[in-house]
Structures are given as C-alpha cells and as structure tokens.
C-alpha positions in Angstrom: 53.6 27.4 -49.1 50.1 26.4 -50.3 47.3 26.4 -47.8 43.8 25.5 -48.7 40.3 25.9 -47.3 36.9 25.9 -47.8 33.8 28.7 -46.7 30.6 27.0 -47.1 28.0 30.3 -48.0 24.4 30.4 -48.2 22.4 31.7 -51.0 23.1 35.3 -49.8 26.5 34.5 -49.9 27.0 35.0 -45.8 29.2 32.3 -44.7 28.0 29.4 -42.2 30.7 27.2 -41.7 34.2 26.7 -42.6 37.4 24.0 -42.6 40.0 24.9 -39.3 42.6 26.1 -42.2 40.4 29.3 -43.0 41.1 30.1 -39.3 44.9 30.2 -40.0 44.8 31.4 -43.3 42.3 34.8 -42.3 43.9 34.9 -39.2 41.1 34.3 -37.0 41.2 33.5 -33.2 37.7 31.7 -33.3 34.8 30.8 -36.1 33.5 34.0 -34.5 35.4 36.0 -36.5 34.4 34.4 -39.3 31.0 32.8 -39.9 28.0 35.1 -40.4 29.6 37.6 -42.2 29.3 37.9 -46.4 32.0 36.5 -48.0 32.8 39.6 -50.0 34.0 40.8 -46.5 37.1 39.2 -46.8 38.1 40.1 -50.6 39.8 43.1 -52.1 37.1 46.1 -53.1 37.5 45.4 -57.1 37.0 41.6 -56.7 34.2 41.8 -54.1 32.2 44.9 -56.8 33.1 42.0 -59.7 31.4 39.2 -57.7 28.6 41.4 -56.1 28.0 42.5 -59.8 28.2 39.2 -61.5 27.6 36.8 -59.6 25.8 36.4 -56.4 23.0 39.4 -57.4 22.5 37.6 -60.7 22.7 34.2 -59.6 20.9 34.1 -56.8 17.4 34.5 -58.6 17.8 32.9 -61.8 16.6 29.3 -63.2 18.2 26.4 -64.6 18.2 28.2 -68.1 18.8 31.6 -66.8 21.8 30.2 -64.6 23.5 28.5 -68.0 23.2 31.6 -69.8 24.9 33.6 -66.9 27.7 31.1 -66.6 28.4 31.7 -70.2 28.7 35.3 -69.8 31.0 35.1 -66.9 33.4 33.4 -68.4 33.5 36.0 -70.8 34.1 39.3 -69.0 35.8 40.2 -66.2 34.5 37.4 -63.7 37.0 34.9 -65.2 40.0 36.7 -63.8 39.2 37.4 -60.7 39.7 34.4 -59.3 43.5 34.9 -58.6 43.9 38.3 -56.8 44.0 38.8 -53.0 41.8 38.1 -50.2 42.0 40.2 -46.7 42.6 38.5 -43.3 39.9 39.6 -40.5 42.5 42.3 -39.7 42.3 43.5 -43.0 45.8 41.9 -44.4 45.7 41.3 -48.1 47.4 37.7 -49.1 47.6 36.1 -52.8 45.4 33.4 -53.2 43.2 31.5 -56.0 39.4 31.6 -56.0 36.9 29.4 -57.0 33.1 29.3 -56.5 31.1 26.2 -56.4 27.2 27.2 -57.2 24.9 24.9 -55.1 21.4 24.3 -56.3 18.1 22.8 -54.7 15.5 20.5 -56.4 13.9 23.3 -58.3 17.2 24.3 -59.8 17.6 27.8 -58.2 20.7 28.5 -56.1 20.8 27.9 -52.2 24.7 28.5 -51.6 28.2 28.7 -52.5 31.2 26.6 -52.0 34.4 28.7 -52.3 37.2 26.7 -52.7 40.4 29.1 -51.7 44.3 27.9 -52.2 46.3 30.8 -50.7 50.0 31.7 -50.9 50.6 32.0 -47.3 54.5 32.4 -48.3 55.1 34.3 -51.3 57.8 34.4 -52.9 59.3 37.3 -54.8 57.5 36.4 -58.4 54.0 36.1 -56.0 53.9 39.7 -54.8 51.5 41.2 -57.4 49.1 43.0 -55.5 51.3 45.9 -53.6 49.4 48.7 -54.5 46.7 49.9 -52.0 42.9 49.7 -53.5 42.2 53.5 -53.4 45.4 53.8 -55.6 45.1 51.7 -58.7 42.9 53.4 -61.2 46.1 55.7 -61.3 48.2 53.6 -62.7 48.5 53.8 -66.5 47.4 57.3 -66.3 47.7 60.8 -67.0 46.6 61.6 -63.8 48.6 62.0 -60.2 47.1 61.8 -56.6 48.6 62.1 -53.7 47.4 61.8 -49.8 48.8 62.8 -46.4 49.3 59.9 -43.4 50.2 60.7 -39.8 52.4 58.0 -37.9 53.7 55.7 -40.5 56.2 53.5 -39.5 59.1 53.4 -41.8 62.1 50.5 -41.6 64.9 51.1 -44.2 67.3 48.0 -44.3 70.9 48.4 -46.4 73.3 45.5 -46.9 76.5 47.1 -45.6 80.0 46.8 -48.1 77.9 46.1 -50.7 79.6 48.2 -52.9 82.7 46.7 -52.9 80.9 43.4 -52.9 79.4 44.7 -56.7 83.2 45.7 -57.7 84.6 42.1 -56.9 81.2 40.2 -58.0 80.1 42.0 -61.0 76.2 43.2 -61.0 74.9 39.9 -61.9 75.7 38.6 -58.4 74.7 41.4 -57.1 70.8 41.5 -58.7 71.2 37.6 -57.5 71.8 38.6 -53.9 69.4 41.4 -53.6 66.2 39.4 -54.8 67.6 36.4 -52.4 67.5 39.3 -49.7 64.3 40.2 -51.1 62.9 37.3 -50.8 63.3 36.9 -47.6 61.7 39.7 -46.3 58.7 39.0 -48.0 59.0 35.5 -46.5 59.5 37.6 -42.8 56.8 39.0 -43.2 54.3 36.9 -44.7 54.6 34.3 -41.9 54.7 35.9 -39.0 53.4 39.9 -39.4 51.1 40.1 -42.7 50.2 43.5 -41.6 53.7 45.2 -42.3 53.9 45.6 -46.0 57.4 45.3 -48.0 57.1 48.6 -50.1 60.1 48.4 -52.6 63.9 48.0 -53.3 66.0 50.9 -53.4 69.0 50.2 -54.5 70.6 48.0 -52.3 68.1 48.8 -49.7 65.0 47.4 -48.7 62.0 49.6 -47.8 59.4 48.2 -45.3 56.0 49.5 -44.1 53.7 49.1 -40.8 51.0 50.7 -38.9 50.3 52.3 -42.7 46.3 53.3 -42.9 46.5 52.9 -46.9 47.2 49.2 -46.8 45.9 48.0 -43.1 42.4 48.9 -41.6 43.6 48.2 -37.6 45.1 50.2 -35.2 46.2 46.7 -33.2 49.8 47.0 -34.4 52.6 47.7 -31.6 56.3 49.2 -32.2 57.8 45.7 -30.4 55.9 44.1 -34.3 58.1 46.3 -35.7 61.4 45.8 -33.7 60.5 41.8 -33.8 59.9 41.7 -37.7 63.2 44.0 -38.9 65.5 41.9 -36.2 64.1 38.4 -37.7 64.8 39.8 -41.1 68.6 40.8 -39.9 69.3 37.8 -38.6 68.2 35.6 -41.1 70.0 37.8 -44.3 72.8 38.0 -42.3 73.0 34.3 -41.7 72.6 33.8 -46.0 75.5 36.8 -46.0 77.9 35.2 -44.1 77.0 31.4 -44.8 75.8 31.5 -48.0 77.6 34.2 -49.7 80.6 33.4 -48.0 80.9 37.6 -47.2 81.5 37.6 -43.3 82.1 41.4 -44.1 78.7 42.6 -45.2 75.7 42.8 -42.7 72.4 44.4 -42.8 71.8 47.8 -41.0 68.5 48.7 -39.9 66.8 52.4 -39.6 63.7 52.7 -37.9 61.1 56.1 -38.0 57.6 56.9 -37.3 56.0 60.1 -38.4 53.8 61.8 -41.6 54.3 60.7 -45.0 52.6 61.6 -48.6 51.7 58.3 -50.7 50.1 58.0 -54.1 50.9 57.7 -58.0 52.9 60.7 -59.2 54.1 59.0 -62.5 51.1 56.9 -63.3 53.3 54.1 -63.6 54.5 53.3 -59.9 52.6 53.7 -55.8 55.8 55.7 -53.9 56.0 57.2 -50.2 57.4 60.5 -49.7 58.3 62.6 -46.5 61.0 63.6 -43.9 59.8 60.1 -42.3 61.4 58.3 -45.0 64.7 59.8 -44.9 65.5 59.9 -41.5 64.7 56.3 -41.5 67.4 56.0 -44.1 69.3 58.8 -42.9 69.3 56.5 -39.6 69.8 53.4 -41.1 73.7 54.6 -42.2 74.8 55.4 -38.9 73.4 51.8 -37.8 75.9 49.8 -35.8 76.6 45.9 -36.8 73.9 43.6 -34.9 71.9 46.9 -33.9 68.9 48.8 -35.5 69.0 52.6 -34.8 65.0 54.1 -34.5 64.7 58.1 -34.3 62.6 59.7 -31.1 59.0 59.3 -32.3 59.7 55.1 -32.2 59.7 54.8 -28.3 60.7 51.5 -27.2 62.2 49.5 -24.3 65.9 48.5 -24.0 66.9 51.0 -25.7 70.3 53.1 -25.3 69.6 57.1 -26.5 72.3 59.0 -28.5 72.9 62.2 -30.1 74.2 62.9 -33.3 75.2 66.6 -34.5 75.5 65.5 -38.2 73.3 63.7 -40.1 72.7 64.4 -44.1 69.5 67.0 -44.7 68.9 67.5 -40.7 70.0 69.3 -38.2 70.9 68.0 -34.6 69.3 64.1 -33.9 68.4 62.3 -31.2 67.9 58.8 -31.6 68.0 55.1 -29.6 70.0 52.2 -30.5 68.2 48.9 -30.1 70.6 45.3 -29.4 69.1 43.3 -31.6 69.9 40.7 -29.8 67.4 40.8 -26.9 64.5 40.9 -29.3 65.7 37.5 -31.0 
C-alpha cells in the first residue's frame, strides 16, 4: 500500500508543518512528535550523511548560479540514489519509501526551505524488503572483513510450517518455493501494519525467523512481550487460513517457538547479516514441540495465560521448562 505525505522544512531543513498522513506513516501520536525537529532525524544514517553532505550545507548558501551548478553535480554522485532507501518512524522503525526534495527560493534566489515529497511502502511486499541489514552492519558486506556484537534480551520467534515435508514429496519444490514466499509474504505484511518494530530476519528452510525488542535494528525500549505474542498469533492464523483454504492442505499448520535471551549478530561471510546464540535455538528447539493452534515460549518470555510444562528431552539442552500459550485468547 502506497501512502504519501508531505514535511514542509525551512532553510535549515527543521520541519514546521506537515500533511495528517506523515502522522500515520512516522507513527506519531501528535505534530509534537514531529515538527521542530531536522528532517534528517527521521532518515537512515547513510542517507541523512548524503543529504547533510550534499545538499542542505551546500545549498542553503549558494546563489541562483551557484545553486544550478550544485544541482548538476547531484545528479551525478551519490545524491541521485538516495532518494529510495528507508526512512525511520519517531520510534525509530525503518520503512521503504521514495524521496524527493523540492528547493524553495525567496526573491533574491537563495533558498528559504524544503518540500519533501515522501511516498512510502507502508505494506511491503516480499520484492520491497531491501533494507534488512542494520546501519552499523553494512560496510561489511562485500568484504573481507567479519564483525560481530553481543545483545542481551533479544526476543526470538521461530515459525515452521508443520508436514511440510511430505507436502514437498507430493508437490514437487516448485510449490513448495511458491508456498514459502506466499508465507513469507505475509509475515512481512503482519508486521508492517500493525508492529514495524519487530523485524522479519530470514527464511530458514521452511521456517520463518522473526525479531523484536532487538537494539541493532530498534532504538526503544517501549516494546512488551504481549507485541510479541499478538504479532506471531496474527501471523498463525492468517498462514494457517492460506494452508488450509488456499492450499487446500488441512494437514499442515504453523508452529510457533518463542525465546528471549543474549544473541551474537553481525557479518561473518561478508555476504549476509546472521544471529547466533543458545537464544536462537531454543526458540527453534521450542518451536518443534509446539502444539497445533498454540505457540510454546521458554522461561525468560513471562506472560499471562499461560500453562507451564517440563520437558526432559529437547535436542542440544538439558532439562526445559517452558509455557504453552492458547493462541486463541490473544486473537
């Protein structure tokens, strides 16, 4: 879905006014939130160092002549691609979107404000999601070098389509790369709409790999476990529906695993940005004792409604004690 709005920005580039859709869009509660702050406050670090650079320092001061000239070299470097990368909400949430900067001028030719002119993907779909790896990590991608950092209290939800692998042996793997980006698909969609501060990571195999509360991708500490819960059992119902409805396979369902706790993130191959940690596979480890309709969550992932259990064998740990969530009365 394509939303569009407009921040009005005086020659400093510090934003005055805007249209009601930038309140959805940044997901603001009032103008407050929005207006007398710069505009490079709500773009990605790279983009806002390109237009810091290129733009509004050089533009501000220059004449009619100066300001052709300038133009000219924009268009040439750098500045003419980053009008399509990401923007951040006002809790720091990164969206896809396009950019584009109207320069305002006064009598004497010399600029007195901006016009940004934004059209943002608000629902992405799977060919949208470019910008997944956090700003600290890119400059490692493409190269030689690894880098690696430690995260405390990650939240980690691991969702795997049950009988999928008998679903692969009657359908072939072409229906089954078809059914995994549908899946896909609509997890990003999830979480796009309603939470854009938990982050799909990755497939798996057949699995999907979501992030929240992760520090390397959301500056806030105003996310709660119930996001969490409400975001993986909106996701289960609605790929179960396309499994059973769509597919036709009233079989296969989606099992949920759910765990909080340290991870390692970073680029370790210099081509891909990857989580690591115990975290990660007790989520999945979790996720494969999941009941139908239920999302299992280990100890550290407290939450109400929840019925504990005990399990003496689970793959790579010892004794485990976890809760099983009803899905239902989250719905």
């Amino acid at each position: 879905m394509l939303e569009r709005f407009v921040l009005l920005c005086d020659a400093s580039h510090i934003i005055y006014d805007c249209d009601p859709n930038a309140l959805r869009c940044l997901r603001a509660t009032s103008t407050k939130d929005i207006l007398n702050q710069p505009i490079t406050r709500f773009m990605s670090k790279y983009i806002a160092n390109i237009h810091e650079k290129h733009l509004f320092g050089l533009v501000r001061n220059a004449n009619k002549e100066q300001l052709r000239a300038l133009m000219k070299r924009l268009l040439r470097n750098n500045m003419s691609k980053a009008c399509r990368y990401v923007m951040y909400t006002t809790h720091g949430c990164p969206f896809m979107c396009r950019i584009e900067i109207d320069i305002q001028l006064d009598e004497q030719g010399y600029v007195n404000g901006f016009i940004v002119h934004v059209n943002a993907n608000t629902r992405c779909s799977l060919s949208s999601i470019r910008d997944t790896i956090p700003t600290d990590y890119k400059c490692f991608i493409g190269s030689d070098h690894y880098h690696v950092q430690e995260y405390d209290n990650v939240t980690c939800i691991m969702m795997d389509v049950c009988e999928s692998t008998d679903f692969v042996r009657r359908k072939g793997g072409g229906h089954m790369a078809a059914m995994l980006q549908r899946i896909y698909e609509i997890a990003n969609s999830c979480v796009i709409e309603m939470y854009p501060f938990v982050y799909v990571h990755e497939l798996i195999g057949d699995c999907v790999f979501i992030i929240a509360h992760a520090p390397f991708m959301v500056k806030t500490t105003r996310i709660s476990q119930y996001v969490a819960i409400r975001v993986a059992c909106v996701i289960q119902t609605q790929v179960d529906t396309f499994l059973h409805q769509e597919l036709g396979e009233p079989r296969m369902y989606l099992r949920v695993g759910i765990a909080t706790g340290p991870v390692t993130a970073g680029v370790i191959d210099g081509r891909t940005f990857r989580l690591f940690g115990t975290t990660v596979h007790r989520a999945q480890r979790l996720e494969s004792i999941c009941e139908r309709g239920c999302i299992a969550t280990d100890y550290h992932f407290h939450c109400e409604n929840a019925i504990p259990c005990t399990t003496d064998t689970l793959k790579g740990f010892d004794r485990v004690d976890y809760f099983i969530i009803d899905a239902k009365s989250y719905k």
